[in-house]
N, C-alpha and C positions, 0 to 999 in steps of 0.2 A: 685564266685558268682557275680552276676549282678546287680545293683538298679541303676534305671530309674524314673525317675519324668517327669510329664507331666500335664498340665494345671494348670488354677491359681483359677479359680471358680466352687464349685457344691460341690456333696457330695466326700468326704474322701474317697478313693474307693482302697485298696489293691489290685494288681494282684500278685497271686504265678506262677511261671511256672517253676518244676522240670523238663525239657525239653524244651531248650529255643532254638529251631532250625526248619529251614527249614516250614512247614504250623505252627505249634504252634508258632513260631517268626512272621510270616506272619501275622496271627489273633491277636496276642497279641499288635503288635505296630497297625495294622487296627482299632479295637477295642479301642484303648488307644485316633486317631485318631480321631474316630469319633463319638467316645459320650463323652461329656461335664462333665468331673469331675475333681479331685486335687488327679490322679492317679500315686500312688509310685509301681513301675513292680518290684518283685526279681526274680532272675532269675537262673536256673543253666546249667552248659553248657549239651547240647543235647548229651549224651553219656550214654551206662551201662543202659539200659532202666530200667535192673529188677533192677538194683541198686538204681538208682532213685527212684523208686516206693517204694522199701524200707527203704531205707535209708533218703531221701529228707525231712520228716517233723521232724525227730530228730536232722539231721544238720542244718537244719536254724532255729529250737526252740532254738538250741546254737550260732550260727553264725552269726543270725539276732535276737536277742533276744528284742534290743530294737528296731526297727521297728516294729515287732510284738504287743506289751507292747503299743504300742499308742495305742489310741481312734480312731477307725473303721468307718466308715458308712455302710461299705459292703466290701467283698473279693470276687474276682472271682480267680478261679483253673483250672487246666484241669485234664483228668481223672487221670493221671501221678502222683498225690499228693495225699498220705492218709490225708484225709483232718479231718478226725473224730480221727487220731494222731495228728494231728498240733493242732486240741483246745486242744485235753489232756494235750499236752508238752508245747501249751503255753492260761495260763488260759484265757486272754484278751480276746480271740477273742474266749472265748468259747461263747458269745450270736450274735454274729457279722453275720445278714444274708447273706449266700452264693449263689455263683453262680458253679454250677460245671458246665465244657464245657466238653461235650466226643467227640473227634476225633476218638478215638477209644475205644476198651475196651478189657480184657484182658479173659471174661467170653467164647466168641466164637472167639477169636482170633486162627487163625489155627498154630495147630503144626505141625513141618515136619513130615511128617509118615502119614501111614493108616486114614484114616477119625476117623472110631470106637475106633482108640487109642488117639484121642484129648483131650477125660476128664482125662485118665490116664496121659498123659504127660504135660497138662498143669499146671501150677504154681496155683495153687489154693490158694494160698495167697494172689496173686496178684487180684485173680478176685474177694474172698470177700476185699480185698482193694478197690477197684471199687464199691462193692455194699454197701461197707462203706459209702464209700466217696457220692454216690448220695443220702442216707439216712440223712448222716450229713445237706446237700447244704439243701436251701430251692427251689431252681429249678434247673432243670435241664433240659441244653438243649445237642441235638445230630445233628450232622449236614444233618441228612437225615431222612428221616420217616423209611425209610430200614434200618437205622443202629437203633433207637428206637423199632422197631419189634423184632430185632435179639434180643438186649439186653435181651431185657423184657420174652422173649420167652429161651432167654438161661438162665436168671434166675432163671426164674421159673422150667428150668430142673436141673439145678444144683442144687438149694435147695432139690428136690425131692427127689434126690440122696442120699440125708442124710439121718446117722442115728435116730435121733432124735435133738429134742431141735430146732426145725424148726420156726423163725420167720413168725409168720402167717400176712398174710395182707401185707406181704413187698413188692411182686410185684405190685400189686394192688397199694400200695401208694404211688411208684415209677411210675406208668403211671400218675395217676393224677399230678404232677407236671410236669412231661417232656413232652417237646413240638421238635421240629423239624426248626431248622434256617441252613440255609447251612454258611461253611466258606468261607468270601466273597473276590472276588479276587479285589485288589488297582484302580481303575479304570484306572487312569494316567500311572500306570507301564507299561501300552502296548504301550506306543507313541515308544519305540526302534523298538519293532515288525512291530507297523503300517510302522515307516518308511522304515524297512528294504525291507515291501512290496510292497514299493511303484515301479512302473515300470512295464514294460514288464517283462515277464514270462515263458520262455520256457524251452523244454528240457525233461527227465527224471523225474518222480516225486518223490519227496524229503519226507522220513519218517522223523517221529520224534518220541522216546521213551527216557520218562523225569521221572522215577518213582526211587525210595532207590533200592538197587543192592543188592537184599533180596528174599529171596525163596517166601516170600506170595506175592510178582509180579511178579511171572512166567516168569522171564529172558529167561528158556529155550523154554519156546514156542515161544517166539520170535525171538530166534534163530533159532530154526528150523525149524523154517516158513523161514524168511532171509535167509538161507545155501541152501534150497530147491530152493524158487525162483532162488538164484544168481547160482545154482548148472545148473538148465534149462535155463539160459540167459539170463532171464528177465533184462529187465535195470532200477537201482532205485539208488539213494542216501540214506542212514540213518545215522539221528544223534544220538548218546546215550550216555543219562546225565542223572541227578539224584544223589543223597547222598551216597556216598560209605563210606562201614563199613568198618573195617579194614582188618577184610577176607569178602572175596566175593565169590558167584558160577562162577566157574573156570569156566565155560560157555562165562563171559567174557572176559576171556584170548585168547581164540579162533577166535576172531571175527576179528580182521586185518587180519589173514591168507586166513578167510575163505570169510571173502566179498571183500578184496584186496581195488581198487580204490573205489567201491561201498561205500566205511566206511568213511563217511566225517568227520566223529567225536566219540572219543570216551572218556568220563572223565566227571566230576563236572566241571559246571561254579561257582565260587566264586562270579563274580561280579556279580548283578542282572542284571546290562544295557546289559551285553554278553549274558544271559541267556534270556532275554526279544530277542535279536536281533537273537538267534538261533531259538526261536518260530515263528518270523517273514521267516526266512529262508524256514521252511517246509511246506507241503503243507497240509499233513495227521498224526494228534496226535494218538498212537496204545497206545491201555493199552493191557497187558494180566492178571491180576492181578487177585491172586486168592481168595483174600480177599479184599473190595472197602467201603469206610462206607460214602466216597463223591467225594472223586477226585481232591484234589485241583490242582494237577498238570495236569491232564487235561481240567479241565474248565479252567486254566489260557493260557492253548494252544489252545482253543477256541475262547477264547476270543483276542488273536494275530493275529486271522484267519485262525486256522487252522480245517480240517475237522477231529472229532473224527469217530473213530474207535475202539470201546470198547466191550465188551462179552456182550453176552444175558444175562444177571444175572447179581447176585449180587444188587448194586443199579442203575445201568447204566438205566435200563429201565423207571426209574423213572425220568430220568433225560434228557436222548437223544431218538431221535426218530429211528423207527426200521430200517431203511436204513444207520444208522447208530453203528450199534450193526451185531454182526457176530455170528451163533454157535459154538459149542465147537467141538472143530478139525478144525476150519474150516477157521481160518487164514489168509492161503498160499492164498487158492481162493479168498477168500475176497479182499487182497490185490493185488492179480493178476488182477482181474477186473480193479481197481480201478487204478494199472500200465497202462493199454489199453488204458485208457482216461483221463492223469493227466490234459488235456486242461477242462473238464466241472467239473473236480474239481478245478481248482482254478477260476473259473468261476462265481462259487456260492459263498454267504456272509454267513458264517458259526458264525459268529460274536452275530447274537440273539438269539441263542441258551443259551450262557454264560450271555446276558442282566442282566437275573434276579439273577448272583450268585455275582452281583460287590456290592461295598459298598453303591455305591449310590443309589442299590435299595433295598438295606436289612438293612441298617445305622440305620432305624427307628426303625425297626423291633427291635435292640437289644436294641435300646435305652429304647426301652419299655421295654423291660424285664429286664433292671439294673434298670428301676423307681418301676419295682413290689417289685424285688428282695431289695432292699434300702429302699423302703416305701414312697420313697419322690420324 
């Protein structure tokens, strides 16, 4: 377990985070940053996701007993924490107003298999843990307007579902409080990238694929887009990074044989400064991703300079423009074109597209929503 302090003045402000990694490590210390409180973070390591979800407010109502047992101003959570367990198990913080942040959620979260099999095979504990937990919070925000649609809309089909004993009015007074803030990218963490940009530019045009090494981002479409092109002679670089679990789709074991010198890179950067200067490297951020609720690893590859390249769906459209989004299947061409002429792609300043997801332009934004959530 983690505890972290942070500032000397304002209100008393708990952070929980049952998943202290990778964008919830990002928000949590940005967050911690740059709103003005006497912020104590606990934190547990990003691992065992359903374990977490389950286990995470019974082990810190014992493990953190007295930092719990203080005097509150406010908590904030992410969706990861049965938050409507953590005041049972610890009574203090049963009046204490919340904040719950959903990155994700586990109601339309896709499981591997058939579409029509996703209510059968998903964890239904986990997803009323979630509709717990925004019930308990007094707001709730989502980091996109498309991930607050899905929500609201999967809920309201899951409840349906049921046999009886159906809380009435629970979607309904879950919209009324949740609103829509995206998770905002460090502003300063791109100076590795800018620098790395700095100079002349020629040559092959340089991919970049930065997502968890996880079936709901579509590893294989991007291979098989990659293996196609490099199969017909196309000339390109790709680098691929992101969170590796500890088993991964064997998709990526293939990828040095099959793109050879094409494969500039293949692994997790540990260090952020390597990871910021691999963004500045490329020219073109790819998502394939088959579930998106914001993207923080592509806005952060935007905002380095690079140009996305993301699916028609999901929340992309909300967020980049259509010359920037491909169909489905449609990949290979996509990135073929865009191989033909890597000179008017790094041409253009793809950099304002990300403006509005840094902290300097959304800081306020939350700041306002912990003065609602607080009272003060």
């Amino acid at each position: 377990m983690q505890a972290t302090r942070s500032g000397q003045s304002g209100p008393r402000l708990l952070f929980v985070e049952p998943y202290l990694t990778a964008s919830h490590r990002a928000f949590a210390q940005g967050l911690m940053a740059h709103v003005p409180a006497r912020w104590t973070l606990l934190g547990l390591p990003g691992r065992h996701f359903r374990w977490r979800m389950r286990g995470a407010a019974l082990f810190l109502a014992q493990e953190a007993a007295a930092a719990l047992s203080q005097p509150w101003d406010g908590l904030v959570c992410s969706s990861m924490l049965g938050l409507a367990e953590l005041r049972g198990l610890a009574p203090a913080l049963a009046n204490t107003p919340a904040l719950a942040v959903f990155h994700e959620n586990q109601l339309a979260y896709p499981a591997p298999g058939a579409a029509d099999e996703n209510l059968r095979r998903r964890d239904l504990y986990l997803a009323f843990s979630n509709l717990a937990t925004a019930k308990a919070a007094r707001r709730v925000a989502f980091n996109s307007q498309f991930h607050r649609r899905q929500f609201l809309e999967a809920a309201r089909n899951t409840l349906a579902r049921l046999p009886d004993m159906i809380p009435q009015g629970l979607v309904d007074e879950l919209a009324q409080k949740s609103l829509a803030l995206p998770v905002p990218v460090e502003d300063a963490e791109a100076a590795p990238a800018l620098a790395a940009r700095q100079g002349p530019r020629a040559g092959r045009l340089r991919l970049l694929w930065n997502h968890r090494w996880e079936h709901d981002k579509g590893p294989e479409e991007l291979f098989a887009a990659l293996f196609a092109l490099a199969d017909q002679g196309l000339d390109f670089h790709a680098a691929i990074m992101g969170p590796r679990p500890a088993a991964w789709p064997k998709v990526f074991d293939q990828a040095a044989d099959r793109l050879g010198e094409r494969l500039a890179h293949i692994g997790p950067q540990d260090r952020r400064e390597d990871y910021w200067r691999w963004l500045g490297w490329a020219d073109v951020v790819v998502s394939t991703a088959r579930q998106e609720y914001f993207g923080l690893s592509v806005a952060e590859a935007v905002w380095a300079g690079c140009m996305p390249l993301v699916p028609d769906a999901l929340v992309y459209p909300e967020l980049y423009p259509a010359r920037c989004r491909y169909q489905p299947g449609q990949l290979a061409p996509a990135l073929a074109v865009l191989m033909a002429r890597p000179a008017s792609v790094r041409a253009e300043d793809w950099r304002p597209l990300a403006q509005s997801f840094t902290w300097r332009a959304q800081a306020g934004a939350w700041r306002q929503l912990i003065t609602e959530v607080v009272g003060r």
